[in-house]
MARFIKE-72603 format. One record per residue (C-alpha): residue number from 1; residue in one letter; x, y, z. Coordinates in nm, 3 decimals. Example, Ala and Ser with C-alpha at 12.3 -4.5 7.8 and 13.67 -1.06 7.14 Angstrom:
<pts>
[pt 1,"A",[1.230,-0.450,0.780]] [pt 2,"S",[1.367,-0.106,0.714]] 
</pts>
This chain:
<pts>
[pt 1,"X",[14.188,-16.714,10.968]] [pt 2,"X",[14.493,-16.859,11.109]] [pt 3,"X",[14.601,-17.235,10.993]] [pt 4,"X",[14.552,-17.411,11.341]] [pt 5,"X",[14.188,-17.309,11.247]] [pt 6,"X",[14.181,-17.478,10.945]] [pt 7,"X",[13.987,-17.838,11.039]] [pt 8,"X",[14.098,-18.147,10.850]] [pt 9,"X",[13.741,-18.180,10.652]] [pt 10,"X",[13.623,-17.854,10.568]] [pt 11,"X",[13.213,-17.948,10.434]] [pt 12,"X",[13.000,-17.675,10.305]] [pt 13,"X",[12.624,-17.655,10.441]] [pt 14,"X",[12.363,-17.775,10.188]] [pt 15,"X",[12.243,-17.398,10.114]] [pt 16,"X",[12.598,-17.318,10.010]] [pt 17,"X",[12.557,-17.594,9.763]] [pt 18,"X",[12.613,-17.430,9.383]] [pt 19,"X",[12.253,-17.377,9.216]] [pt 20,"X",[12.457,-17.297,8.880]] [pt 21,"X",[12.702,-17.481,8.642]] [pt 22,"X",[12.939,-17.252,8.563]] [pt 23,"X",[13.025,-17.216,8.176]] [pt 24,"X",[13.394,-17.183,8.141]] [pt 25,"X",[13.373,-17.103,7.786]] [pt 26,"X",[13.226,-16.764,7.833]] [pt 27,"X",[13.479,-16.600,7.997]] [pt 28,"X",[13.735,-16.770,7.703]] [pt 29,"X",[13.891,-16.523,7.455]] [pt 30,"X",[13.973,-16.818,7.204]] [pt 31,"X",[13.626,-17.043,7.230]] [pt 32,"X",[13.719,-17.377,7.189]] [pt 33,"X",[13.657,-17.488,6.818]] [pt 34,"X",[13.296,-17.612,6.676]] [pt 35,"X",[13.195,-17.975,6.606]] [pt 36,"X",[13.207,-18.049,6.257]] [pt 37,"X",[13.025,-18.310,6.062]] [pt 38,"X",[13.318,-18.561,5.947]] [pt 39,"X",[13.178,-18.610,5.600]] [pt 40,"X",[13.140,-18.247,5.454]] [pt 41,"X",[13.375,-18.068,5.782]] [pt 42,"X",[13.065,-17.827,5.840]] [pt 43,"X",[12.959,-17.717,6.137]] [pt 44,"X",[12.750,-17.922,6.322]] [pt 45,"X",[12.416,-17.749,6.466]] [pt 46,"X",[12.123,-17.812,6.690]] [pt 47,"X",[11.913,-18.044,6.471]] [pt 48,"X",[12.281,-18.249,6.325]] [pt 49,"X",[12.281,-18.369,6.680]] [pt 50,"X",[11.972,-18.423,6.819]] [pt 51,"X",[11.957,-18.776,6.652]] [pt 52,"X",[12.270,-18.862,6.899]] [pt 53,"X",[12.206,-18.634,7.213]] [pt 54,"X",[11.939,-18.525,7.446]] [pt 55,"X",[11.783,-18.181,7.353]] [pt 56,"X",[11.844,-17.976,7.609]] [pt 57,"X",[12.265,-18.134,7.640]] [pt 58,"X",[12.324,-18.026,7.307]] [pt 59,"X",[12.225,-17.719,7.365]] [pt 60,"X",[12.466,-17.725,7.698]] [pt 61,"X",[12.694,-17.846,7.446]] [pt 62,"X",[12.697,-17.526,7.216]] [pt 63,"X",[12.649,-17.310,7.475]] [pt 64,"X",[12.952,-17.039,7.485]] [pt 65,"X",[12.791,-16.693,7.599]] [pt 66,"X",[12.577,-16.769,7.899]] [pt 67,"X",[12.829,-16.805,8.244]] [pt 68,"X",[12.588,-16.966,8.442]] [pt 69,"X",[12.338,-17.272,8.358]] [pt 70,"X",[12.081,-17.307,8.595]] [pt 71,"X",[12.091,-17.670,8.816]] [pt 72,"X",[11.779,-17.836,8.780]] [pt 73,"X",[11.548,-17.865,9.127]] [pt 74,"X",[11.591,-18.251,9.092]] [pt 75,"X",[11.901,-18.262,9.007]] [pt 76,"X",[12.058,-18.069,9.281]] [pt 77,"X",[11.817,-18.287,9.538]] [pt 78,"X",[11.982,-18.580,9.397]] [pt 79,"X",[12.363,-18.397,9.484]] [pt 80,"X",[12.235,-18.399,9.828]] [pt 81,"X",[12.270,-18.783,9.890]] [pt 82,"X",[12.635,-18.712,9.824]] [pt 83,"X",[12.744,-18.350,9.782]] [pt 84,"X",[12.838,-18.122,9.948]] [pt 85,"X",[13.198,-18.353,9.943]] [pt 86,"X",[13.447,-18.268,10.182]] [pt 87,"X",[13.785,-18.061,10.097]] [pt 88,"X",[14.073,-18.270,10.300]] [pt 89,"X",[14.357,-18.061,10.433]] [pt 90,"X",[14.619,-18.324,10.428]] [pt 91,"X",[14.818,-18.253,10.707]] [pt 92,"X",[14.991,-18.585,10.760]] [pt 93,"X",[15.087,-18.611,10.419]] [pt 94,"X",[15.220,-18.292,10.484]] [pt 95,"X",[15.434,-18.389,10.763]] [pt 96,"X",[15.530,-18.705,10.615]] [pt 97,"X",[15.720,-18.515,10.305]] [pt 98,"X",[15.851,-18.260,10.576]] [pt 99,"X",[15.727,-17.970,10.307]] [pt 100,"X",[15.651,-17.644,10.421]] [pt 101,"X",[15.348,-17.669,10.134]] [pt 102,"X",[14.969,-17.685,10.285]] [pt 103,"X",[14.831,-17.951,10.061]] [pt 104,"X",[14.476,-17.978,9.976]] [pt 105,"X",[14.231,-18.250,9.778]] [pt 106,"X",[13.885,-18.268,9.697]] [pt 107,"X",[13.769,-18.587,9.798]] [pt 108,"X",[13.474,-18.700,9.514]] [pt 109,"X",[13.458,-19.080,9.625]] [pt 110,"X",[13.191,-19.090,9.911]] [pt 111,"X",[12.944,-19.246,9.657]] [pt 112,"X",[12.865,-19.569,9.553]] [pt 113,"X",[13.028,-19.553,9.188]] [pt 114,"X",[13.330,-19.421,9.385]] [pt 115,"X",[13.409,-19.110,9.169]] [pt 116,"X",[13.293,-18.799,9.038]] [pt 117,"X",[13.104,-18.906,8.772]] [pt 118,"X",[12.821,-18.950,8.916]] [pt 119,"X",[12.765,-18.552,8.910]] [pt 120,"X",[12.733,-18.549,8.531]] [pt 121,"X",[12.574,-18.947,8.460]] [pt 122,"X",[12.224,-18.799,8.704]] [pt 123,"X",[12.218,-18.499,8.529]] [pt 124,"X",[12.235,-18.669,8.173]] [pt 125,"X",[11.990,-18.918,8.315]] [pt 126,"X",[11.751,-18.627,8.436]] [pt 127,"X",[11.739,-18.463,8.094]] [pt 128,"X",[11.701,-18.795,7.920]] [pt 129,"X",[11.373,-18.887,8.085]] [pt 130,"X",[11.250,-18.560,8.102]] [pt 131,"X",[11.272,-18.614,7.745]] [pt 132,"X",[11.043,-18.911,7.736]] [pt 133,"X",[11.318,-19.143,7.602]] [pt 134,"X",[11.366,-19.511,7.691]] [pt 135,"X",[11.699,-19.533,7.771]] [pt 136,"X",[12.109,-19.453,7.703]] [pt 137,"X",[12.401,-19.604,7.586]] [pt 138,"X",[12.744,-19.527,7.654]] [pt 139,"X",[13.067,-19.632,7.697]] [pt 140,"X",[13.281,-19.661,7.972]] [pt 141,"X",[13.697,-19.757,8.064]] [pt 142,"X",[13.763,-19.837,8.374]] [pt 143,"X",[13.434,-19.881,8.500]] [pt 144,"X",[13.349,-19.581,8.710]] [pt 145,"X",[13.117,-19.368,8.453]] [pt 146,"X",[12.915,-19.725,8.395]] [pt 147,"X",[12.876,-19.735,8.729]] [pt 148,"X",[12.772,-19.394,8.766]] [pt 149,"X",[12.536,-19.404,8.512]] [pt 150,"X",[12.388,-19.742,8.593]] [pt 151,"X",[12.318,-19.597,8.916]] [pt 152,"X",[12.122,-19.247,8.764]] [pt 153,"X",[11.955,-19.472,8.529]] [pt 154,"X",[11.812,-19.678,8.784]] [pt 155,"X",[11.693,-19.391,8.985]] [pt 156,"X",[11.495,-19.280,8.702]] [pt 157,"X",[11.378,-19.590,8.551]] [pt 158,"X",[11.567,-19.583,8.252]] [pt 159,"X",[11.700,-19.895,7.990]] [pt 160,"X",[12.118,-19.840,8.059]] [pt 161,"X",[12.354,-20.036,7.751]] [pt 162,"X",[12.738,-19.995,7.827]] [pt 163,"X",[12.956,-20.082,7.636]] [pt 164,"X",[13.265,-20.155,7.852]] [pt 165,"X",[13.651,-20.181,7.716]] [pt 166,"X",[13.756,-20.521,7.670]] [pt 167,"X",[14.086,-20.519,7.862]] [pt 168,"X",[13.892,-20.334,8.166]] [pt 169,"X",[13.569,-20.580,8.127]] [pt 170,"X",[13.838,-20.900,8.231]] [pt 171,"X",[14.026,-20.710,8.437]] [pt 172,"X",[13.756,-20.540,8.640]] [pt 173,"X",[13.481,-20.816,8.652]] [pt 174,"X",[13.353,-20.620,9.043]] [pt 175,"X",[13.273,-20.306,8.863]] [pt 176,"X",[13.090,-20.495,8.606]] [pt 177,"X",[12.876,-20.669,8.868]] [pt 178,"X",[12.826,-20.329,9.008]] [pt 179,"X",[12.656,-20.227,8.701]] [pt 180,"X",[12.464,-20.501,8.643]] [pt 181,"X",[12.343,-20.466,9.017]] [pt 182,"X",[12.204,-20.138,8.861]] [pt 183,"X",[12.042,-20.294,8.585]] [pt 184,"X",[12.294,-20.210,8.344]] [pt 185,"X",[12.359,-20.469,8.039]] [pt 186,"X",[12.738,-20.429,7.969]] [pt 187,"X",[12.852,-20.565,7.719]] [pt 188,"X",[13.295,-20.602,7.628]] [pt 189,"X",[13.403,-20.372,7.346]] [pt 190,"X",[13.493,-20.452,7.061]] [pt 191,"X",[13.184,-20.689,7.036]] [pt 192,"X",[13.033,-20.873,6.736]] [pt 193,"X",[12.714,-20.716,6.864]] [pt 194,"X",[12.736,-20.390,6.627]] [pt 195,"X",[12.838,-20.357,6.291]] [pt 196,"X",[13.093,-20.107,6.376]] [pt 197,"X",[13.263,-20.405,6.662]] [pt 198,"X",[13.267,-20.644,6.415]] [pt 199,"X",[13.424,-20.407,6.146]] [pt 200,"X",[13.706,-20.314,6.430]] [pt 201,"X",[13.749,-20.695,6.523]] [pt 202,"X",[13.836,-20.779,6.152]] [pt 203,"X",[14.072,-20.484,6.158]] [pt 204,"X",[14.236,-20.527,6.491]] [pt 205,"X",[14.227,-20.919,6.567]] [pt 206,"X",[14.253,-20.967,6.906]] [pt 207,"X",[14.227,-20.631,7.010]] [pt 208,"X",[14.186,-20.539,7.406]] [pt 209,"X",[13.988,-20.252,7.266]] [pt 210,"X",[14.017,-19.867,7.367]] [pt 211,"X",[13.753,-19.589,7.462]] [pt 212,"X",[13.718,-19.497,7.098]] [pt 213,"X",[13.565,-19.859,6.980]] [pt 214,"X",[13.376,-19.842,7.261]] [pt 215,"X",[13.173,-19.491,7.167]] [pt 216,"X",[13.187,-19.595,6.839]] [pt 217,"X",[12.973,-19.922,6.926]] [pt 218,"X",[12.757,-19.712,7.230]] [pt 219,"X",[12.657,-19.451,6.968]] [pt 220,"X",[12.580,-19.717,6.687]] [pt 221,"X",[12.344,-19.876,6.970]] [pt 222,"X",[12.128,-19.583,7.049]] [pt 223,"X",[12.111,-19.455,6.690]] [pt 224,"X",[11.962,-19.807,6.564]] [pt 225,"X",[11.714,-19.795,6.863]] [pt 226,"X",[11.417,-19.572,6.868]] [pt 227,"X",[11.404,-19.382,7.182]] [pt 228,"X",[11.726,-19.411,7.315]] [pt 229,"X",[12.020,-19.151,7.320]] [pt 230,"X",[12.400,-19.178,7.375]] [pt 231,"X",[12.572,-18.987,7.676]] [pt 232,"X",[12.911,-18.974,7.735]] [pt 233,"X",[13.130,-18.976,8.081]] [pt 234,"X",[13.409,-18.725,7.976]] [pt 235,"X",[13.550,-18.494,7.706]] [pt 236,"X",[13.226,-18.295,7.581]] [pt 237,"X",[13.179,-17.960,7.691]] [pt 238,"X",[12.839,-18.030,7.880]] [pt 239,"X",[13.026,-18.281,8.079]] [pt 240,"X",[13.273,-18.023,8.225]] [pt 241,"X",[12.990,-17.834,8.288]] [pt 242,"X",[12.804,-18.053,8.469]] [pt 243,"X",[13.136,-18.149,8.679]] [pt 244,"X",[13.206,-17.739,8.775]] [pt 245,"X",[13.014,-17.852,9.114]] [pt 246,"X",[13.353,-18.023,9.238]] [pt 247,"X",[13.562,-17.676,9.144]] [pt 248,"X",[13.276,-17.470,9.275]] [pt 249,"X",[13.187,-17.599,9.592]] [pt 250,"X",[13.598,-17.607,9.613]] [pt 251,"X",[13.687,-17.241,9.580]] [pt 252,"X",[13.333,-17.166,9.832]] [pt 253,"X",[13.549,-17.345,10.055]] [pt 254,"X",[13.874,-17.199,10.013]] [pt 255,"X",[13.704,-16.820,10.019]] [pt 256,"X",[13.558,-16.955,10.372]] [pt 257,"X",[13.854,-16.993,10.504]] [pt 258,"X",[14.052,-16.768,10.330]] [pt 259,"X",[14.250,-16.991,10.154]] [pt 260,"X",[14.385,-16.919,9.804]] [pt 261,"X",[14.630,-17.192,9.589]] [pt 262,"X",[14.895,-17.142,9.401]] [pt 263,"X",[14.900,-17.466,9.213]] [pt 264,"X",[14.575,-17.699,9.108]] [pt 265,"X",[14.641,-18.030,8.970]] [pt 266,"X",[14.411,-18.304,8.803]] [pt 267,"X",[14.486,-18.598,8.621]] [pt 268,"X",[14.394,-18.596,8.236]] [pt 269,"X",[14.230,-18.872,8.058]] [pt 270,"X",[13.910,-18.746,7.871]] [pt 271,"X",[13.915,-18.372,8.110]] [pt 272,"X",[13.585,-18.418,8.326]] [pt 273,"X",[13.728,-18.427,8.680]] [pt 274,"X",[14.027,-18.153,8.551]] [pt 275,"X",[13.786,-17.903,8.392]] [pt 276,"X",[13.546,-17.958,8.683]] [pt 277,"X",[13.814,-17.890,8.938]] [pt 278,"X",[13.946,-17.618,8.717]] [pt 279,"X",[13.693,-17.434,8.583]] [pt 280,"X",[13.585,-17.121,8.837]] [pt 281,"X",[13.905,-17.102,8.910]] [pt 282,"X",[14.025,-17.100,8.582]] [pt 283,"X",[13.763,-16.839,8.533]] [pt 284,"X",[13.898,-16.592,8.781]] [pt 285,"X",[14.248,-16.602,8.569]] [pt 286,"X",[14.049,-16.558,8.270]] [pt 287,"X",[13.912,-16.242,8.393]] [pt 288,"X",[14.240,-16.109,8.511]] [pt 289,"X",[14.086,-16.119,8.888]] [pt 290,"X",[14.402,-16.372,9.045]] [pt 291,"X",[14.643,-16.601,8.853]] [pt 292,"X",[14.694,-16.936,8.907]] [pt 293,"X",[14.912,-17.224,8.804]] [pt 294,"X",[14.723,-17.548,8.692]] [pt 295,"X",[14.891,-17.852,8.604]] [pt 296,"X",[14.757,-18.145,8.384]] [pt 297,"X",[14.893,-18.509,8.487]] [pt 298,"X",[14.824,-18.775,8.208]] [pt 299,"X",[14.998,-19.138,8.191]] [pt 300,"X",[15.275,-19.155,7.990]] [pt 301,"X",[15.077,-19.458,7.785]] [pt 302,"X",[14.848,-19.243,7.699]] [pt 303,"X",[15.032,-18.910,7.615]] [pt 304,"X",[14.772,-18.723,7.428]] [pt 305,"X",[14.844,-18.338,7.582]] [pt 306,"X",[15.238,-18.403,7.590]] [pt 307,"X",[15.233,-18.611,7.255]] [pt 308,"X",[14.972,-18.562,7.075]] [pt 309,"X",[14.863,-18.328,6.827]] [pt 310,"X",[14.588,-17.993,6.794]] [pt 311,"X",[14.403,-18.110,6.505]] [pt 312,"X",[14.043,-18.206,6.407]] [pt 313,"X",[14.002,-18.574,6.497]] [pt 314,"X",[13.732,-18.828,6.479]] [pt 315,"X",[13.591,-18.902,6.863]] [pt 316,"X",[13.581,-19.255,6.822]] [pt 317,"X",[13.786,-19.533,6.617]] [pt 318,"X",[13.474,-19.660,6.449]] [pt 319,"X",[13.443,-19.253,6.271]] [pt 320,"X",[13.103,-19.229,6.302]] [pt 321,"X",[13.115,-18.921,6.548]] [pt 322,"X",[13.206,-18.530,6.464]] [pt 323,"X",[13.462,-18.423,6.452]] [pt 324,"X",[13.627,-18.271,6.757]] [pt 325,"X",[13.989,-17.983,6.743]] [pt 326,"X",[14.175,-18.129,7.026]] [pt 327,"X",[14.477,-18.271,7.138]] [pt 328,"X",[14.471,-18.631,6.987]] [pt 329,"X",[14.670,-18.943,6.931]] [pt 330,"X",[14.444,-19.019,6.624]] [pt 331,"X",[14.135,-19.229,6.662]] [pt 332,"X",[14.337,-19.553,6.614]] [pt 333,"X",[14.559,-19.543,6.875]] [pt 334,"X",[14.458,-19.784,7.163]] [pt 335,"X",[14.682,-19.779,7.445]] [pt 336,"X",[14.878,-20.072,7.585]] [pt 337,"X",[14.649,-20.342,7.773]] [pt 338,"X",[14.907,-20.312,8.098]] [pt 339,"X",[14.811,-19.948,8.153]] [pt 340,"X",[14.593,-19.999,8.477]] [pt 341,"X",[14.378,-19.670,8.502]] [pt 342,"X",[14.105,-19.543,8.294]] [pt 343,"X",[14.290,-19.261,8.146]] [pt 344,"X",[14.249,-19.421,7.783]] [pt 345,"X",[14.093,-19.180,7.539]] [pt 346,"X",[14.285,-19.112,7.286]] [pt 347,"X",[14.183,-18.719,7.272]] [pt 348,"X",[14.142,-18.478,7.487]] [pt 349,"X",[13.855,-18.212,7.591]] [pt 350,"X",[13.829,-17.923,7.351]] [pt 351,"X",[13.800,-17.671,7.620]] [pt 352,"X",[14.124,-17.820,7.790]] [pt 353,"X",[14.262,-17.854,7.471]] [pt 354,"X",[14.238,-17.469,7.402]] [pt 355,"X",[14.327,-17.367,7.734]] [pt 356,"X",[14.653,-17.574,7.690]] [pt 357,"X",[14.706,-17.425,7.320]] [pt 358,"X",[14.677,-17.060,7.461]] [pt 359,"X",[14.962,-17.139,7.773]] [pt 360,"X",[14.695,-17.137,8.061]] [pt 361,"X",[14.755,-17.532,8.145]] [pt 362,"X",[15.038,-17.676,8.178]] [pt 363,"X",[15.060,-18.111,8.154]] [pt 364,"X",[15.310,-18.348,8.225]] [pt 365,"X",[15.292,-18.736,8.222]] [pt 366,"X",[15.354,-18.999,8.477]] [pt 367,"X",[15.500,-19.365,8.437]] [pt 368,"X",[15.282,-19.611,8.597]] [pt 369,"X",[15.487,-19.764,8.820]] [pt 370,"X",[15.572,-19.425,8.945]] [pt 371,"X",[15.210,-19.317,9.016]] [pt 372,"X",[15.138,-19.677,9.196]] [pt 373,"X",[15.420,-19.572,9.394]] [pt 374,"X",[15.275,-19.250,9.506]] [pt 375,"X",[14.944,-19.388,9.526]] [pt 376,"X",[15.110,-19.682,9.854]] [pt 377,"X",[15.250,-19.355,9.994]] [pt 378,"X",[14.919,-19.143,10.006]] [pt 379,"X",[14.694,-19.499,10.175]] [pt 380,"X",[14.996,-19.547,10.420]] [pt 381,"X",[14.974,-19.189,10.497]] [pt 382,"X",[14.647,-19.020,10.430]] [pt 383,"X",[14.436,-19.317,10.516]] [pt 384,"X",[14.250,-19.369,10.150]] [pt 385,"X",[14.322,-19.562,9.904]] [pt 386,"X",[14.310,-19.381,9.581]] [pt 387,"X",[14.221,-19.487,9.184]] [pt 388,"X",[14.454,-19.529,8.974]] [pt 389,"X",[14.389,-19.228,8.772]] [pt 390,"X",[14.365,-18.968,9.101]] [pt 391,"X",[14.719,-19.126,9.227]] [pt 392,"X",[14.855,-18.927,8.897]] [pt 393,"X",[14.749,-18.647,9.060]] [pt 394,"X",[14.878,-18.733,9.387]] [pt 395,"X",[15.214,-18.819,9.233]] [pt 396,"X",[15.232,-18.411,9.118]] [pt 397,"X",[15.079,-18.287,9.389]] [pt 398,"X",[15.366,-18.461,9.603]] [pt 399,"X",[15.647,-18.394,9.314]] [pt 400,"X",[15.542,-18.038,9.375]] [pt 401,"X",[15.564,-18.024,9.758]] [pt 402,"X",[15.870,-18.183,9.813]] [pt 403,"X",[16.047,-17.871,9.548]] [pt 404,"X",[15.896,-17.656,9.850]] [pt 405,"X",[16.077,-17.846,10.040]] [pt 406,"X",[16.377,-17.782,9.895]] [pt 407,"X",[16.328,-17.438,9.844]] [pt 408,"X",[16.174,-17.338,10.157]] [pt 409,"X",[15.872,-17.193,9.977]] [pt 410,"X",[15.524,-17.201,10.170]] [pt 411,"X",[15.326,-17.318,9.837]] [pt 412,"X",[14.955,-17.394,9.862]] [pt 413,"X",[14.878,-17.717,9.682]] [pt 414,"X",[14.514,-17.813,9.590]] [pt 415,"X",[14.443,-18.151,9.374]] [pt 416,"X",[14.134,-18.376,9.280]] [pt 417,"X",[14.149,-18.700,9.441]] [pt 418,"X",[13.815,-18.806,9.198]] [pt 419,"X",[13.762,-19.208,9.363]] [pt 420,"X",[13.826,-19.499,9.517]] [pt 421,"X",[14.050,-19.734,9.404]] [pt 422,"X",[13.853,-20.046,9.597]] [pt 423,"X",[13.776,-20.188,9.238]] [pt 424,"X",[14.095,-20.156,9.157]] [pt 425,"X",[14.274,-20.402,9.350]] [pt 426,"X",[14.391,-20.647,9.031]] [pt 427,"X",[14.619,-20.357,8.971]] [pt 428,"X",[14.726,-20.286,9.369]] [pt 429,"X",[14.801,-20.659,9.309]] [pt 430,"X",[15.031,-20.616,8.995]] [pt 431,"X",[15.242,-20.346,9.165]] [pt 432,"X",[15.247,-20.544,9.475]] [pt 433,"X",[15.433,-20.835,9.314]] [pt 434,"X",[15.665,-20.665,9.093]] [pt 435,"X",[15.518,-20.739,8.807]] [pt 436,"X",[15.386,-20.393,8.702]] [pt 437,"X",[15.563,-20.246,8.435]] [pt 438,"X",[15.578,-19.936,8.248]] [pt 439,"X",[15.489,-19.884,7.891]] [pt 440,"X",[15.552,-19.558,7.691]] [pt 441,"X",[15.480,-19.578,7.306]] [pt 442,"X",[15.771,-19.487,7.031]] [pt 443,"X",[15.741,-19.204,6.848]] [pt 444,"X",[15.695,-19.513,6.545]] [pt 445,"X",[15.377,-19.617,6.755]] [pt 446,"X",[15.204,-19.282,6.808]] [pt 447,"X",[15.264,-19.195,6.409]] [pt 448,"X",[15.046,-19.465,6.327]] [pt 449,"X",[14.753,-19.346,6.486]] [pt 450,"X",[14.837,-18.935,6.374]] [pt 451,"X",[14.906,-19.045,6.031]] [pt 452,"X",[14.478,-19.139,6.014]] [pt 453,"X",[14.439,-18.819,6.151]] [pt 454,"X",[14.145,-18.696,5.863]] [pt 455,"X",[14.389,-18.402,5.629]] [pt 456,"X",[14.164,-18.152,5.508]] [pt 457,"X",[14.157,-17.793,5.459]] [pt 458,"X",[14.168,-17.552,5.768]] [pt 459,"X",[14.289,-17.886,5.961]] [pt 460,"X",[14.682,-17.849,5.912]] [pt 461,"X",[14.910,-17.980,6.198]] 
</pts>
C-alpha cells in the first residue's frame, strides 16, 4: 500500500480485537528466572503465593510454555469502552524534524485513568471477584495505575486500598481525587498505618518515599485482611501479559497496512507499557521470523537497566516480597523527590531484564529536563500533551529520526505514547519556569542501595 494511503489514525474494527494474551516467555530460550522465597532462596510455587495473589494470576505468573492465554468474555467487553486505540502516524512531527523517518505511536490515553494501565488493573479486578474476594491493595507512583484500578474496582464492586508515594500524593493531589472519585482510599506511603511504614519512617526520617515502601505497605495491607489480595501495576510477568493487547493490536495494524519498523521504543520504569508494546514483536525475533531493534528509555534518576545490576533483589524496601533476578538498584534506593514521572521502581521486569541480559534490548537514559523538552515539542507539534514518562519515549523516538535525517536513511519509527500528561501539569509548571532541574545519582549513591542487595549463593554480581 503506498504511504499517501496511510491515514493519520489507523483503528482496528472490534472483531480484529486480540482474544489472546500473548506469552512472551514461551518463545524465550533463556526463561526469565523463578521467584524465590527471600528467607530460604527456594523456589516459590503455586500455594507460596496464593496468600498474596489471585489464583488464577499466579498461575499467569508461572506460566512459561503456553503462547497464548485466553482473554476472558468480560474482560475483552470491558476493552471495548476503550480499545481498539488508535496507531497515530505522526506526520507533522515528521515534517517538523525534516526526517525522512515515518514515525509511528500507539496512543493508550483515550481513557479516563489516561494510560495503559487500565488493560491490566480490569483484568486483575475480573479475576479477583471471580474469586469471591473483597477487595485489593496496591500501590501506585505517579498516580495512573491507582487510577486505573480504582476505576476496575468500581466496575466490579470491589473494596480498592492504594497506597500512593508520598512525594507523588503532594505533588499530584488531582489524581488522588480521581481515585477517591472511584472509591479508592489512598493513603501517602510511607504511612504510620502499617507496621512495615512505620519501620521505614524510623529508618528514613522524612522520607518522600519510593515504589518499593509503597508495595511493601500495599502487600502488608491485604495479607492482614481476610479476603483481600494485592495486585500490582507493573513489573510481574502477568502484567506484561495482560498489556500484549497494546503490541498486538499494534503489529494487526502495521500487517494491515503493510507496514513493518525498524526501531520500537518504550520508556522503562517497572516494563508494563515496554513489554506490552514489545512483546509479539519481540516474539517474531525470537523465532527468527524478522529482526528488530527495540530500545529501552529510562530516566537517568532512576537508572536501573543502564546502572543497575542482574541480581536477585527484594521487590519492595520493606523485604517482605520474593525475590525477583532483575536489573535492580537495590530495594533501598528511592529516587530523588524532583524526578517528575512515575518511572520510580527501583527494579526492573524479569522478562525485560533477560531480554536485555541476552542483547535483544537495548536502553538508554534521559535527563529530565531533556525529556520535558521533547515532550513541549511533541504538544506544539502533534497536538497532545504527553506524561512525563511517554515524553522519554518521544525524546528517542525523535533522537532517532533526526540521525535519519542526517543520514538520509528512510527508518520506520514506532513508540508507545502510554497517557496523558493532564495530571501532570505541577511538573509542565516546573519546566515552564526554569526551575526544573536534573538529578543523576553518584556512583557513591547507587552503591548504597546495591550494597543491601541480599549475597547468597547462586546470586553473585
Amino acid at each position: 500500500m503506498s504511504e499517501q494511503n496511510i491515514p493519520y489514525k489507523i483503528y482496528l474494527n472490534e472483531d480484529e480485537m486480540p482474544k489472546d494474551w500473548y506469552n512472551v516467555r514461551a518463545d524465550m530460550k533463556n526463561k526469565p528466572a523463578p521467584l524465590l522465597n527471600p528467607g530460604t532462596h527456594q523456589k516459590l510455587e503455586f500455594d507460596d503465593l496464593r496468600p498474596v495473589f489471585c489464583d488464577e494470576l499466579i498461575r499467569q505468573e508461572l506460566n512459561e510454555t503456553d503462547r497464548l492465554i485466553p482473554i476472558p468474555k468480560e474482560i475483552r467487553e470491558f476493552y471495548k469502552m476503550f480499545r481498539p486505540s488508535p496507531l497515530v502516524r505522526a506526520y507533522c512531527l515528521e515534517k517538523k524534524l525534516g526526517t525522512p523517518a515515518k514515525i509511528y505511536y500507539k496512543f493508550e490515553g483515550n481513557n479516563t485513568s489516561g494510560s495503559h494501565k487500565l488493560n491490566s488493573a480490569i483484568a486483575q479486578a475480573y479475576y479477583a471477584k471471580a474469586q469471591g474476594l473483597k477487595g485489593v491493595t496496591t500501590e501506585t507512583g505517579a498516580g495512573q495505575w491507582g487510577t486505573a484500578l480504582s476505576m476496575a474496582c468500581a466496575y466490579f464492586g470491589l473494596d480498592c486500598k492504594v497506597f500512593m508515594v508520598k512525594c507523588s500524593y503532594e505533588q499530584k493531589p488531582f489524581r488522588r481525587e480521581v481515585m477517591r472519585t472511584y472509591g479508592a482510599d489512598v493513603t501517602p506511603s510511607p504511612s504510620s498505618t502499617t507496621e512495615v511504614g512505620r519501620k521505614i519512617l524510623a529508618e528514613f526520617p522524612g522520607t518522600t518515599g519510593s515504589l518499593g515502601c509503597a508495595i511493601s505497605e500495599a502487600v502488608e495491607a491485604a495479607t492482614s485482611r481476610e479476603g483481600y489480595r494485592y495486585v500490582l501495576g507493573s513489573v510481574l510477568s502477568q502484567v506484561l501479559l495482560h498489556q500484549t493487547v497494546i503490541g498486538l493490536e499494534t503489529k494487526t495494524a502495521m500487517d494491515k497496512y503493510g507496514i513493518v519498523p525498524d526501531v520500537i521504543i518504550g520508556c522503562a520504569g517497572g516494563g508494563s507499557n515496554l513489554g506490552g508494546l514489545i512483546s509479539p514483536f519481540m516474539g517474531e525475533k525470537l523465532r527468527g521470523e524478522r529482526d528488530y531493534r527495540f530500545i529501552a528509555v529510562e530516566p537517568a534518576s532512576c537508572p536501573s537497566f543502564t546502572r543497575g545490576v542482574f541480581a536477585y533483589d527484594f521487590c519492595d524496601t520493606g523485604k517482605v516480597c520474593p525475590l525477583a533476578k532483575m536489573y535492580t538498584l537495590g530495594s533501598s534506593f528511592i529516587p530523588s523527590a524532583s524526578h517528575a514521572g512515575g518511572l520510580r521502581y527501583h527494579g526492573m521486569s524479569s522478562i525485560l531484564s533477560q531480554l536485555y541480559h541476552d542483547g535483544l534490548l537495548e536502553a538508554r537514559t534521559a535527563e529530565q529536563t531533556e525529556v520535558f523538552k521533547a515532550a513541549e515539542f511533541f504538544a506544539r507539534t502533534e497536538g497532545i500533551l504527553p506524561a512525563p514518562e511517554s515524553s522519554h519515549a518521544i525524546k528517542a523516538a525523535i533522537d532517532e529520526a533526526k540521525k535519519c535525517a542526517e543520514t538520509g536513511e528512510p527508518k520506520t519509527i514506532l513508540f508507545g505514547l502510554t497517557g496523558t500528561g493532564y495530571f501532570d501539569l505541577k511538573a509542565y509548571e516546573s519546566y515552564n519556569d526554569g526551575t526544573m532541574g536534573d538529578y543523576i545519582p553518584t556512583d557513591e549513591e547507587l552503591k548504597k542501595g546495591i550494597d543491601g542487595i541480599p549475597r547468597f549463593p547462586g546470586n553473585e554480581f
